[in-house]
Structures are given as C-alpha cells and as structure tokens.
C-alpha positions in Angstrom: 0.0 0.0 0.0 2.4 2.1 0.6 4.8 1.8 -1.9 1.7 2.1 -4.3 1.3 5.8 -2.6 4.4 6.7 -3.2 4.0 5.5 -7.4 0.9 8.3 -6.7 2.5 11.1 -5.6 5.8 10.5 -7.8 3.6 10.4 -10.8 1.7 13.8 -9.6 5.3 15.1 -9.1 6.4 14.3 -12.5 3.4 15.8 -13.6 3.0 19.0 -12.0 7.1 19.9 -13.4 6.1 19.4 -16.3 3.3 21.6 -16.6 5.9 24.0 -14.8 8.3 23.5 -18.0 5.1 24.2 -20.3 3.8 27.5 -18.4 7.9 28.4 -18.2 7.9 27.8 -22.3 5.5 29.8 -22.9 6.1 32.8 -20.5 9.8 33.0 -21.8 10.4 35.6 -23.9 12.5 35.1 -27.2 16.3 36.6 -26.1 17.2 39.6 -28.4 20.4 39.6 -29.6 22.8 41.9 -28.1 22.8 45.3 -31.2 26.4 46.2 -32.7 27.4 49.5 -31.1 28.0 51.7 -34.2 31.1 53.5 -32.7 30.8 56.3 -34.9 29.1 56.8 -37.9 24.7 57.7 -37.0 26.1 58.0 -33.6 27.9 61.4 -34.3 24.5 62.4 -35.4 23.5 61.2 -32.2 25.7 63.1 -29.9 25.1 66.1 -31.8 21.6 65.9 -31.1 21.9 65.2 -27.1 24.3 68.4 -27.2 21.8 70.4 -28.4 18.9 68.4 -25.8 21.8 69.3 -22.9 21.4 73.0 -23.9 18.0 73.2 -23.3 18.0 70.9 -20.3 20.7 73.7 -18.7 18.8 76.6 -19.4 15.9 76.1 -16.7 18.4 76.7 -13.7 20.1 79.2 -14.4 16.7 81.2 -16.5 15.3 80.7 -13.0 17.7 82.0 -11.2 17.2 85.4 -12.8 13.2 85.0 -13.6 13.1 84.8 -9.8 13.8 88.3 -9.1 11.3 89.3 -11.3 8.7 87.3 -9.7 9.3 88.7 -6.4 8.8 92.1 -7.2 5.6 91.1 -9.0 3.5 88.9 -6.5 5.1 90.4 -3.8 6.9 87.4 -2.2 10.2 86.9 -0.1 12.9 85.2 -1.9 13.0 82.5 0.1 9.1 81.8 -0.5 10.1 82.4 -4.3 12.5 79.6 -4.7 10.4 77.1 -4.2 10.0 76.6 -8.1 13.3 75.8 -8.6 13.6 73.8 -5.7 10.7 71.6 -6.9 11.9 71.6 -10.3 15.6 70.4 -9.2 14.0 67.3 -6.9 12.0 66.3 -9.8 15.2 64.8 -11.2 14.0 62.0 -8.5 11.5 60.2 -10.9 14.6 59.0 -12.9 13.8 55.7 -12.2 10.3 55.7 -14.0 11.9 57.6 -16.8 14.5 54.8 -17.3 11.9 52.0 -17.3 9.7 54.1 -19.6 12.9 54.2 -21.8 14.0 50.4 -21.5 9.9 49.7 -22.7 8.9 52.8 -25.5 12.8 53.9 -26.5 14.1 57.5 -26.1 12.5 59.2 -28.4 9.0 59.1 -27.7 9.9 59.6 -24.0 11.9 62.7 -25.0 9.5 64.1 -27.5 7.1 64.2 -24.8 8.9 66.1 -21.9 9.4 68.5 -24.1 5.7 69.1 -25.2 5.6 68.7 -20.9 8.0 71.8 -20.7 6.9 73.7 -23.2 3.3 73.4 -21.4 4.6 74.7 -18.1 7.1 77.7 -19.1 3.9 78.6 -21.3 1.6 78.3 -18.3 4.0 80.6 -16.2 4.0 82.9 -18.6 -0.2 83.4 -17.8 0.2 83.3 -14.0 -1.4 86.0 -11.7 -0.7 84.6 -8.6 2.4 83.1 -7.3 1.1 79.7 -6.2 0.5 77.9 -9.9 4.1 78.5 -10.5 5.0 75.8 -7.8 2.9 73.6 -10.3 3.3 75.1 -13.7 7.6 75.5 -13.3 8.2 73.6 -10.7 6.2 70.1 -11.6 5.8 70.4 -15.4 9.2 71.5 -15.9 10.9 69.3 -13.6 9.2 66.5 -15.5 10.2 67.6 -18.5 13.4 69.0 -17.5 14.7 65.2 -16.2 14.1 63.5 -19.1 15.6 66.2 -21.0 18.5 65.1 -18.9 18.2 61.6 -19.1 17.3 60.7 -22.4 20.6 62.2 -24.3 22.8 60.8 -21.6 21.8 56.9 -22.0 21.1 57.1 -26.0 24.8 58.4 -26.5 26.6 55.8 -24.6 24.2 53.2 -27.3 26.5 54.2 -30.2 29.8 53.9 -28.8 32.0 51.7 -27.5 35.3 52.4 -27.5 35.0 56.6 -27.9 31.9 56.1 -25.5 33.2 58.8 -23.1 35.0 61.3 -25.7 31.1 61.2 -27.3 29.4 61.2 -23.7 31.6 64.1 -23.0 30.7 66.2 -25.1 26.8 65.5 -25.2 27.1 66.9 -21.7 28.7 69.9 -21.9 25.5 71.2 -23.5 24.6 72.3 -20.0 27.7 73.9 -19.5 26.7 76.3 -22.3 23.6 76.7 -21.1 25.1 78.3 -18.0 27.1 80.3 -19.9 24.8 82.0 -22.1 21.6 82.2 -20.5 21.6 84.3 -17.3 22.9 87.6 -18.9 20.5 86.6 -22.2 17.3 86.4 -19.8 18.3 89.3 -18.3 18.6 91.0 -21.3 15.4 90.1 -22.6 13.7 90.4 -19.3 14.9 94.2 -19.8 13.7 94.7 -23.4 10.6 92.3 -23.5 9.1 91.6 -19.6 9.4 88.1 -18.4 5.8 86.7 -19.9 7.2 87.3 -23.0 10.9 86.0 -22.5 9.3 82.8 -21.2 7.5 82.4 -24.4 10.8 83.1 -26.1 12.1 80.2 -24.0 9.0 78.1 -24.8 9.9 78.6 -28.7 13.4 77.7 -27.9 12.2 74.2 -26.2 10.1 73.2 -28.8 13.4 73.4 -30.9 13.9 70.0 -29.1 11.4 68.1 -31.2 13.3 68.0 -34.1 16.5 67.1 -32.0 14.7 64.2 -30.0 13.2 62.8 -33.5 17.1 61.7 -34.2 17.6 59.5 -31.6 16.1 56.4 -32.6 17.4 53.2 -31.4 20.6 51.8 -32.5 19.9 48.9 -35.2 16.5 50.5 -35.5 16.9 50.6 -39.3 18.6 47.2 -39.8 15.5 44.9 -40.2 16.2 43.2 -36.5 13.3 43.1 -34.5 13.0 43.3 -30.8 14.1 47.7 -30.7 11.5 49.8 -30.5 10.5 51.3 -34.3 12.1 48.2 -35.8 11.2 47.2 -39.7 8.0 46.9 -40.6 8.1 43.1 -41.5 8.8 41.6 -37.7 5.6 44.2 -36.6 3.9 42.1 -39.7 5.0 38.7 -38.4 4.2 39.9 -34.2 0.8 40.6 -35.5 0.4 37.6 -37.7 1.7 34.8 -35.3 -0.8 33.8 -33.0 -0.1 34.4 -28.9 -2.3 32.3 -25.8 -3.8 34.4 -23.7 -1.0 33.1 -20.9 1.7 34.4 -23.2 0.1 38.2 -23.8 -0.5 38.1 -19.7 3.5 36.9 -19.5 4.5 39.3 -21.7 2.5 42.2 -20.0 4.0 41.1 -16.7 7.5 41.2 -18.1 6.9 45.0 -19.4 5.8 45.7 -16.1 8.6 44.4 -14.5 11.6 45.9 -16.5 9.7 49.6 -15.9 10.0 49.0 -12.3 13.3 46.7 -12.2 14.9 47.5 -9.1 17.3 44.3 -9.1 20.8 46.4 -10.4 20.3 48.0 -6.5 21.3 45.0 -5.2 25.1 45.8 -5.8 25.7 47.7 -2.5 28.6 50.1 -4.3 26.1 51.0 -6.9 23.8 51.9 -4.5 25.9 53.8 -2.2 26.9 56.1 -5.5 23.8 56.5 -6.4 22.9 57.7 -3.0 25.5 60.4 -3.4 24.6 61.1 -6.8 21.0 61.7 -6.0 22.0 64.7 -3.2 24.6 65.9 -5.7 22.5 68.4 -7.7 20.7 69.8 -4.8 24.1 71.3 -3.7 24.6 72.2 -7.3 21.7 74.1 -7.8 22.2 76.4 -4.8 24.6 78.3 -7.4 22.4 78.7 -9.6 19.2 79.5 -8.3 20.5 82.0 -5.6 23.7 83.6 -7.0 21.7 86.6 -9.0 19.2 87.1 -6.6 21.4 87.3 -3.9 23.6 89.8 -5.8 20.5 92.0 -6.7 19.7 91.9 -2.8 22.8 93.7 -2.5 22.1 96.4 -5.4 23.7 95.1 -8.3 21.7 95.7 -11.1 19.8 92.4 -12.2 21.8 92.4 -15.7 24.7 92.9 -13.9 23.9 90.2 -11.5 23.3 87.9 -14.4 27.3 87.7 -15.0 27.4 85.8 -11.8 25.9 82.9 -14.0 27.9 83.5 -16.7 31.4 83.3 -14.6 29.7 80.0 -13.2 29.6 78.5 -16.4 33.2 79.5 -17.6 33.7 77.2 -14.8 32.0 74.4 -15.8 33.3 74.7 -19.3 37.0 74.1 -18.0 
C-alpha cells in the first residue's frame, strides 16, 4: 500500500514539473540579440543631437535663477518663499527611475519628445500666472518633469552608439549644459529688460520646442537594420508579431515582463552602486544652490539684475574648463 502511494505522488510530481516547464515555455520571452554599437558613424548624429537636448536641459536653472527676481517684485513674495519653483523643479530629477523604465519599454524618443511638449506646457503656463502659487505647479512640476528626461534621455542614448570613444562622445553631449550656464543668465536678463518676463518665457518656450526635431534623431541603434526586438524596428517583424498567434497566458507573461523591466529595481542590489547612487542623488541639490540663488542674492545687495546675471555666466566658464 504504501509503496503504491508513493508510485501516486511521484507520478503527480512528475506531472506538475512538467506543466511548470510548459507554463515556463510559454512565458519566456524570445532573447534579443545583443545590437552592434556603431562607434561612430549615425552616432555622431546622435551626440550632436543630445548636445543640443543638454542645452535646453541647462537653461531652466540658471533662466530661474534670474526670472526669480522678477517674480518677487511682481506677486510680492520673499525670496526664500520664491525659490520654491526651482527647488521643486531640481528634486524632480527624482522620478529618474520611472523615466528609465519608460525608456527600457517605449525607446528614447517618444519619451523625450514628450517632456518636451511637458515643458513647453509649463514655461507657457507661467507665462499666464497671476498669482504666485500655480508657478509651484506650472515650473516647478511640469518643468521638472520635463526637464529630467531632458537630462536623461541624451545621456543613456549616446553611450548606445559607442563603444570604445563612448566617453569622448558622452563628453561632449554633456557639456550642452555647460553652455547653457554660460549664455543664458545675462541673455534672460537682457530680454527680461527689453521684453518683460511673460514674453521672455514664451521666447524660452519657442526655444524648447526646438527640441522636437532634435529628439526625432535619436532612434534606437539597429533600429533601421530589419532586426526586430528595438523599439520602431522594420515593418516586416511588426507584420510577423501581429500575424503569429499568442495564448492568452503568453500576452498576460508578456504584459507582466513590461511591467517588471519599468520597475526593475534588481541592479540596487550591488551595494557600491547603491551607495553612488545615494551620493549622486543629493549631488544636484548642492549644485543648484549656485544657480538659483547667485543673482538674486547679488540684486539683494544692489547690483543691477543684468549685472547680476554675470554671476551665472562666470559660473559656467567654470563648468566649461
């Protein structure tokens, strides 16, 4: 009797693993090859592009830095109560993590298109503001959303295409920014003189939107090579995904495994990693100090706001060396 029990439950062992074989057949997803880094060639294109995304990434700070002076005079407000837009905008860079899943599953460029439509909506909301409060919402949250993928999206494309001259190419994508520091704060003042600040931010809205052709260049390496698995792939492996016939189980696998990679928090599990990206994340709160208060706290002291705006200017000479 017993031994005929124990023919039972080996036999419902047996079967159960395989049914776990079947259900772990069907759930596994096909392995993409691993794409040939160009080194060169579309990826100059590339870089050039995320130079030109860095510059208008660097220009919030530092256009904020001086636009905040002219807010305080016009709703009334202490500076301290005024940098709170910035301040918001600069810890937005925290939702990096949902950016870079939303980049593993829809590519770059979508993702970078759309923060910049997101940016372009908030400087042109600020630009209609009466009261102070909706800029904590229309700079602050709009344009930190769209501000951090401005940042991210260049910064992970550009190390795609190369290998070998990865940080010659990364290098130089970056110092965008620098520019950005360099050129804006005496510009805004400027035009802040000449124009008012509604209409400079709708300058700087224009100058965004500049971005949309930028972010249409970087599309996925291999994306053009007939290889399916990148995001805007050929045509003829869309064709054959909608052709071939899925089970329900495999479109519920597959929806899992999207779900997964946007939230993948297994790369924190090497503790050095972690531990730099702990110091990284603090990093540009200490940063922004410079920018945001440098001009407004040399206007407190009478220097005329054009003036002022040099401070910005000497930061970015700086940056630039």
């Amino acid at each position: 009797q017993h031994a005929r029990t124990r023919v039972v439950i080996r036999e419902l062992l047996v079967q159960h693993l395989k049914g776990l074989e079947q259900n772990d057949k069907e759930c596994k997803m096909d392995v993409k090859p691993k794409p040939k880094v160009p080194d060169g060639g579309y990826g100059w294109l590339v870089m050039t592009s995320s130079f030109g995304l860095q510059v208008i990434y660097g220009a919030f700070g530092p256009a904020y830095s001086v636009l905040k002076v002219e807010l305080a005079e016009m709703f009334d407000v202490s500076m301290s109560a005024v940098g709170w837009p910035g301040s918001i905008l600069a810890g937005m860079a925290a939702i990096g993590v949902i950016l870079g899943g939303l980049m593993h599953t829809y590519g770059a460029r979508p993702v970078c298109m759309i923060s910049i439509l997101v940016a372009s909506a908030g400087l042109m909301a600020t630009s209609f503001v009466i009261t102070y409060l909706p800029v904590l919402f229309t700079w602050g949250i709009l344009g930190g959303v769209g501000n951090s993928a401005l940042m991210l999206c260049p910064a992970v494309i550009v190390q795609q295409y190369f290998d070998k001259r990865r940080t010659f190419a990364t290098g130089i994508a970056l110092m965008g920014s620098s520019i950005s520091v360099f050129v804006v704060p005496p510009l805004y003042g400027y035009l802040i003189g000449e124009y008012g600040w509604r209409v400079t931010l709708r300058m700087h809205v224009a100058f965004v939107m500049q971005g949309l052709v930028l972010a249409a260049l970087l599309r996925p390496v291999n994306s053009g090579s007939g290889r399916s698995g990148e995001p805007g792939s050929s045509r003829l492996s869309g064709e054959k995904s909608k052709n071939s016939p899925m089970s329900c189980t495999k479109k519920l696998c597959q929806k899992l495994h999207d779900f997964q990679h946007l939230f993948d928090v297994t790369v924190f599990r090497n503790l050095p990693f972690t531990v730099y990206v702990i110091g990284n994340f603090f990093l540009p709160y200490g940063i922004n100090i410079m920018y945001v208060e440098s001009v407004s706290r040399a206007v407190s002291k009478g220097v005329p706001l054009l003036q002022a705006s040099l401070l910005g200017t000497a930061i970015g000479v700086g940056e630039d060396t």
